[in-house]
C-alpha positions as CSV (number, residue, x, y, z in Angstrom):
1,X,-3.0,4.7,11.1
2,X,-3.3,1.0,11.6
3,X,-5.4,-1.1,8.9
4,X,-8.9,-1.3,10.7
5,X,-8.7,2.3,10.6
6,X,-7.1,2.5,7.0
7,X,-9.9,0.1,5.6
8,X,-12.5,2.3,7.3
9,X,-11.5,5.1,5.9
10,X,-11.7,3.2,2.3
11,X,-14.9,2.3,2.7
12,X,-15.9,5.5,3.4
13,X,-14.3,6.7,0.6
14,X,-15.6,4.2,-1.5
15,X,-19.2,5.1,-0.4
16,X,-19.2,1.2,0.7
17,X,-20.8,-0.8,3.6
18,X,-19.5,-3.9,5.4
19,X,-21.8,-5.7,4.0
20,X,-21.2,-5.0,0.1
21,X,-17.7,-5.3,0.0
22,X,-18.1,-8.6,2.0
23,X,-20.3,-10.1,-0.4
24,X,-18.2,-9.4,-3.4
25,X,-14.6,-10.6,-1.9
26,X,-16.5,-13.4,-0.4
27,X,-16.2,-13.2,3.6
28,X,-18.2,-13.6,6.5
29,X,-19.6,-9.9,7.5
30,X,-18.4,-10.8,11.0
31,X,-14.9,-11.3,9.4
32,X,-14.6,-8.2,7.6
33,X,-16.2,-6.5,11.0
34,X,-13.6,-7.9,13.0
35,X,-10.8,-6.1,10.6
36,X,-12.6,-2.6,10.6
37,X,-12.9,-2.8,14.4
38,X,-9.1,-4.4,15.1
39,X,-9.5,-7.4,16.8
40,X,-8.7,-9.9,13.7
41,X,-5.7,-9.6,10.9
42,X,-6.5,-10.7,7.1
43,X,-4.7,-13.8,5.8
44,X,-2.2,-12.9,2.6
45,X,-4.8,-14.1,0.3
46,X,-7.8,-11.7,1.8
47,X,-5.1,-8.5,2.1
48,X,-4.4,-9.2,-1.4
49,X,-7.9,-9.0,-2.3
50,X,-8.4,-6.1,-0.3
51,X,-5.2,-4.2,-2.1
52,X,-7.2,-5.8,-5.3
53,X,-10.4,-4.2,-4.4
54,X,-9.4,-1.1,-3.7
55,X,-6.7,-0.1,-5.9
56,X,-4.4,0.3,-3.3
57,X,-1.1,-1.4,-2.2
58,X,-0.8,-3.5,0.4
59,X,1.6,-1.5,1.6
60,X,-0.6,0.8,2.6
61,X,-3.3,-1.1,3.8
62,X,-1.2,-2.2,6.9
63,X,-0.2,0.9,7.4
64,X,3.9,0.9,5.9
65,X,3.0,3.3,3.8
66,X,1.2,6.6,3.1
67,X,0.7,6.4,-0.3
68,X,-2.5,4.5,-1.4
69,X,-0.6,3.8,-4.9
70,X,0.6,0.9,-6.2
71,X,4.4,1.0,-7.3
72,X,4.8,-0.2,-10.6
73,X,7.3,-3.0,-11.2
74,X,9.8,-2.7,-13.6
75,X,10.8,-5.6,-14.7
76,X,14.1,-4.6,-13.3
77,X,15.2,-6.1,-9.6
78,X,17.7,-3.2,-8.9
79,X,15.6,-0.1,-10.0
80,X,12.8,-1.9,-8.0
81,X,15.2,-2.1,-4.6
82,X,16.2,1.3,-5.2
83,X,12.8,2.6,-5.2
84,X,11.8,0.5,-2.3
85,X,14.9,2.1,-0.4
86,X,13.9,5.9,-1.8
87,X,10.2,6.1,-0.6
88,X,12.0,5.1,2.9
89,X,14.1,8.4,2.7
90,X,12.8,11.4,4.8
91,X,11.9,14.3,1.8
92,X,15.3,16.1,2.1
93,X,17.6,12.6,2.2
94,X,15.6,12.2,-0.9
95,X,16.6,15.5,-2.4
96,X,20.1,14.3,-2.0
97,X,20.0,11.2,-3.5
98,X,18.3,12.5,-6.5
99,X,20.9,15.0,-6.8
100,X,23.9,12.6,-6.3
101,X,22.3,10.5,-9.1
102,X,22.0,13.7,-11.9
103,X,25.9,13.6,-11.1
104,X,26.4,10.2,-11.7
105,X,24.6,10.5,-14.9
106,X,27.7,13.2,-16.3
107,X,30.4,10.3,-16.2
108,X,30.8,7.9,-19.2
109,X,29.0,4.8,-19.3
Protein backbone atom coordinates (compact mmCIF):
# COMPACT_ATOMS: atom_id res chain seq x y z
CA UNK A 1 0.00 0.00 0.00
CA UNK A 2 1.70 3.25 -0.93
CA UNK A 3 1.01 6.44 1.34
CA UNK A 4 -1.94 8.13 -0.63
CA UNK A 5 -3.63 5.00 -0.15
CA UNK A 6 -2.37 4.48 3.57
CA UNK A 7 -3.53 8.11 4.54
CA UNK A 8 -6.84 7.32 2.86
CA UNK A 9 -7.42 4.67 4.62
CA UNK A 10 -6.58 6.78 7.95
CA UNK A 11 -8.95 9.15 7.25
CA UNK A 12 -11.39 6.87 6.84
CA UNK A 13 -10.62 5.34 9.86
CA UNK A 14 -10.41 8.42 11.64
CA UNK A 15 -14.03 9.42 10.41
CA UNK A 16 -11.98 12.58 8.86
CA UNK A 17 -12.32 14.67 5.70
CA UNK A 18 -9.62 16.41 3.65
CA UNK A 19 -10.62 19.32 4.69
CA UNK A 20 -10.55 18.91 8.68
CA UNK A 21 -7.34 17.37 9.00
CA UNK A 22 -6.00 20.11 6.65
CA UNK A 23 -7.12 22.84 8.71
CA UNK A 24 -5.65 21.53 11.90
CA UNK A 25 -1.98 20.55 10.53
CA UNK A 26 -2.17 23.70 8.61
CA UNK A 27 -1.99 22.92 4.72
CA UNK A 28 -3.50 23.91 1.68
CA UNK A 29 -6.65 21.38 0.93
CA UNK A 30 -5.19 21.08 -2.55
CA UNK A 31 -1.90 19.89 -0.80
CA UNK A 32 -3.23 17.35 1.34
CA UNK A 33 -5.49 16.29 -1.93
CA UNK A 34 -2.55 15.86 -3.87
CA UNK A 35 -1.11 13.20 -1.18
CA UNK A 36 -4.42 11.22 -0.92
CA UNK A 37 -4.58 11.05 -4.68
CA UNK A 38 -0.52 10.34 -5.33
CA UNK A 39 0.72 12.94 -7.39
CA UNK A 40 2.69 14.96 -4.50
CA UNK A 41 5.16 13.54 -1.54
CA UNK A 42 5.01 15.35 2.04
CA UNK A 43 8.09 17.21 3.11
CA UNK A 44 9.84 15.52 6.53
CA UNK A 45 8.17 18.19 8.57
CA UNK A 46 4.43 17.58 7.15
CA UNK A 47 5.14 13.40 7.39
CA UNK A 48 6.07 14.07 10.80
CA UNK A 49 2.90 15.76 11.50
CA UNK A 50 1.00 13.31 9.77
CA UNK A 51 2.77 10.32 11.99
CA UNK A 52 1.94 13.04 14.82
CA UNK A 53 -1.68 13.27 13.98
CA UNK A 54 -2.45 10.02 13.61
CA UNK A 55 -0.64 8.06 16.04
CA UNK A 56 1.21 6.23 13.72
CA UNK A 57 4.88 5.86 12.67
CA UNK A 58 6.19 7.17 9.80
CA UNK A 59 7.18 4.02 8.99
CA UNK A 60 4.07 3.09 8.13
CA UNK A 61 2.80 5.91 6.58
CA UNK A 62 5.21 5.46 3.51
CA UNK A 63 4.41 2.26 3.37
CA UNK A 64 7.96 0.33 5.15
CA UNK A 65 5.95 -0.98 7.41
CA UNK A 66 2.71 -2.77 8.38
CA UNK A 67 2.35 -1.93 11.68
CA UNK A 68 0.58 1.44 12.40
CA UNK A 69 2.64 1.51 15.88
CA UNK A 70 5.13 3.48 16.89
CA UNK A 71 8.27 1.58 18.33
CA UNK A 72 9.25 2.80 21.49
CA UNK A 73 12.87 3.94 21.95
CA UNK A 74 14.85 2.70 24.46
CA UNK A 75 17.25 4.86 25.26
CA UNK A 76 19.50 2.10 24.19
CA UNK A 77 21.26 2.40 20.45
CA UNK A 78 21.86 -1.46 20.23
CA UNK A 79 18.46 -2.88 21.56
CA UNK A 80 16.98 -0.15 19.14
CA UNK A 81 19.20 -1.64 15.98
CA UNK A 82 18.27 -4.94 16.93
CA UNK A 83 14.67 -4.30 16.83
CA UNK A 84 14.90 -2.40 13.72
CA UNK A 85 16.76 -5.54 12.20
CA UNK A 86 13.93 -8.07 13.89
CA UNK A 87 10.67 -6.54 12.50
CA UNK A 88 12.64 -7.04 9.01
CA UNK A 89 12.81 -10.92 9.70
CA UNK A 90 10.18 -13.02 7.84
CA UNK A 91 7.87 -14.69 11.15
CA UNK A 92 9.84 -17.99 11.26
CA UNK A 93 13.56 -16.22 10.91
CA UNK A 94 12.08 -14.48 13.78
CA UNK A 95 11.27 -17.59 15.75
CA UNK A 96 14.95 -18.40 15.44
CA UNK A 97 16.42 -15.55 16.52
CA UNK A 98 14.31 -15.40 19.52
CA UNK A 99 15.19 -18.85 20.34
CA UNK A 100 18.99 -18.36 19.72
CA UNK A 101 18.75 -15.43 22.15
CA UNK A 102 16.83 -17.68 25.23
CA UNK A 103 20.18 -19.66 24.75
CA UNK A 104 22.40 -16.97 25.03
CA UNK A 105 20.74 -15.96 28.06
CA UNK A 106 21.96 -19.64 29.92
CA UNK A 107 25.79 -18.55 29.66
CA UNK A 108 27.45 -16.34 32.42
CA UNK A 109 27.46 -12.75 32.09
Amino acid sequence: MDFGERLRQLLQENNISQRQLSREIKIAPTTLSGYVNGYREPNFLTLAMLADYFQVSVDYLIGYSDSPCRAQASGDRDADRLLYYYEKLAPNTRKLLLDEARLLQKYPR
